[in-house]
TIVEX-185442 format. One record per residue (C-alpha): residue in one letter; x, y, z. Coordinates in steps of 0.05 Angstrom, whole numbers, padded with zeros to 5 digits, always signed. Layout:
// TIVEX-185442
AXYZ...
//
This chain:
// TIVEX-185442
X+00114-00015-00449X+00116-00016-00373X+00184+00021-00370X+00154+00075-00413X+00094+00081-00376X+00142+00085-00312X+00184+00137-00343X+00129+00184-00365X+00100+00181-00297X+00160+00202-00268X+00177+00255-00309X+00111+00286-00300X+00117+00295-00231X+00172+00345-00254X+00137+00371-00306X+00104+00442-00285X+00055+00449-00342X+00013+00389-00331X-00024+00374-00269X-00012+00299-00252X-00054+00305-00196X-00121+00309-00259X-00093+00243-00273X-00097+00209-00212X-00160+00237-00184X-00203+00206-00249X-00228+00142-00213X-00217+00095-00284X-00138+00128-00290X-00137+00113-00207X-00161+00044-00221X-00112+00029-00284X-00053+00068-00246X-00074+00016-00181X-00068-00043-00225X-00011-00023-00247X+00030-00007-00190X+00008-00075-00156X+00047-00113-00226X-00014-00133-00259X+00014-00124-00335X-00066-00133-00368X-00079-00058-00373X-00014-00034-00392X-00040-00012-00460X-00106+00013-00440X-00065+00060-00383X-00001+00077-00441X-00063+00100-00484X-00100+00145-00434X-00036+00173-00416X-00024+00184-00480X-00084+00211-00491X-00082+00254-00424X-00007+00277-00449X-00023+00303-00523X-00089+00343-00484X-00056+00375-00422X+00004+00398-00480X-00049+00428-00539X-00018+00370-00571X+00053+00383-00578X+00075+00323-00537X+00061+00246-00529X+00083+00187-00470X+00146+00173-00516X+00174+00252-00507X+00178+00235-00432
//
């Protein structure tokens, strides 16, 4: 799950049509992305969710974290 999570977030920094930066600046994704980057493994399925989540919204649905 971590490697997809990793993968997704750096294809989106490539990926024009969806504003990363709307991500980050929510202060719960900020706090799960922080976690995250500092190896802490607990909220890796609460953060591959939101991004999920985030994904499927910022695309009007026509993509998910496992297309990136």
């Amino acid at each position: 799950m971590r490697q997809t999570i990793e993968n997704a977030l750096t294809a989106l920094y490539d990926y024009e049509y969806i504003d990363l930066d709307k991500f980050y600046n929510d202060s719960y994704n900020s706090q799960l992305i922080n976690e995250f980057e500092s190896g802490n493994d607990e909220y890796n399925e609460e953060l591959y969710e939101t991004l999920d989540k985030f994904i499927k919204f910022e695309t009007n649905y026509n993509s998910t974290i496992g297309d990136f």
